[in-house]
N, C-alpha and C positions, 0 to 999 in steps of 0.2 A: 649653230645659230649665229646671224651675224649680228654689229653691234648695232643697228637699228632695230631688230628683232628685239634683241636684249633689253634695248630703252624701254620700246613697248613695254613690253609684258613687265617691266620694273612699274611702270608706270600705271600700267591695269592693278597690279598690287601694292598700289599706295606710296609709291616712292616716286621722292623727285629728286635731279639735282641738287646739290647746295656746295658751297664753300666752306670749308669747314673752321670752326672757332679758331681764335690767335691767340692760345692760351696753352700753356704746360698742362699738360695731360696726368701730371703728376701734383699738381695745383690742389690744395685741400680748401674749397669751395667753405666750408665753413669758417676755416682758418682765414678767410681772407673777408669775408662779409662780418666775425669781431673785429679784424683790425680799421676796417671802415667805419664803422658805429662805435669803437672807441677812442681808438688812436687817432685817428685822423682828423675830428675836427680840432685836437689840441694841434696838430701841427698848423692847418689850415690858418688857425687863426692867428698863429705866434709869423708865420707868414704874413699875413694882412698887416699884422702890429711892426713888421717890419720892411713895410712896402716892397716885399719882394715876391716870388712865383711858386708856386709848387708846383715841379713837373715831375711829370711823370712817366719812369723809364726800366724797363728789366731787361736783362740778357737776352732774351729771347726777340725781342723790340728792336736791339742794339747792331745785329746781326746785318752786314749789307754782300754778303756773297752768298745767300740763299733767295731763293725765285719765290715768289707766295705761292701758296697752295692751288692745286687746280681745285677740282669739282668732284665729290664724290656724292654716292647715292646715299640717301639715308629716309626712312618714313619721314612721311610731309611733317611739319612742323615742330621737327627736332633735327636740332642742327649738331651733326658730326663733331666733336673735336679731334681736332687735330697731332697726331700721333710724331709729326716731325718736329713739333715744337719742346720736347718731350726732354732733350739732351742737347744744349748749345754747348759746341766745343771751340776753344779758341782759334 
């Protein structure tokens, strides 16, 4: 089959394209939506009290010798994540 065959018939059952999430694939999604709702707007704010920024930066962000993700297939309106972001090594 070639790879426009392939797309097809990806695409006859339900799948498209996409780019896949920039997020650690080992990321504990709950773990990280309490420290939003708790943690965070005490920093936020102790930020503002000191006219300064909160930015926002992890290893995986930091990284400038890796290319960004091509395009994998995944059913429509669920986006892949991303499996290289998974282990940054120095």
């Amino acid at each position: 089959m070639t790879g426009r065959g392939v797309g097809r018939w990806l695409r006859r059952h339900g799948f498209s394209p996409q780019r896949p999430e920039r997020r650690s694939c080992r990321q504990d999604q709950a773990k990280a939506e309490a420290w939003l709702a708790e943690e965070y707007p005490a920093t936020a704010a102790r930020a503002k009290e000191e006219n300064a920024v909160a930015a926002w930066a992890d290893q995986c962000g930091l990284r400038s010798d890796t290319a960004p993700p091509g395009t994998s297939w995944a059913p429509r309106g669920q986006t892949p994540p991303s499996a290289s972001t998974a282990v940054a090594s120095a």
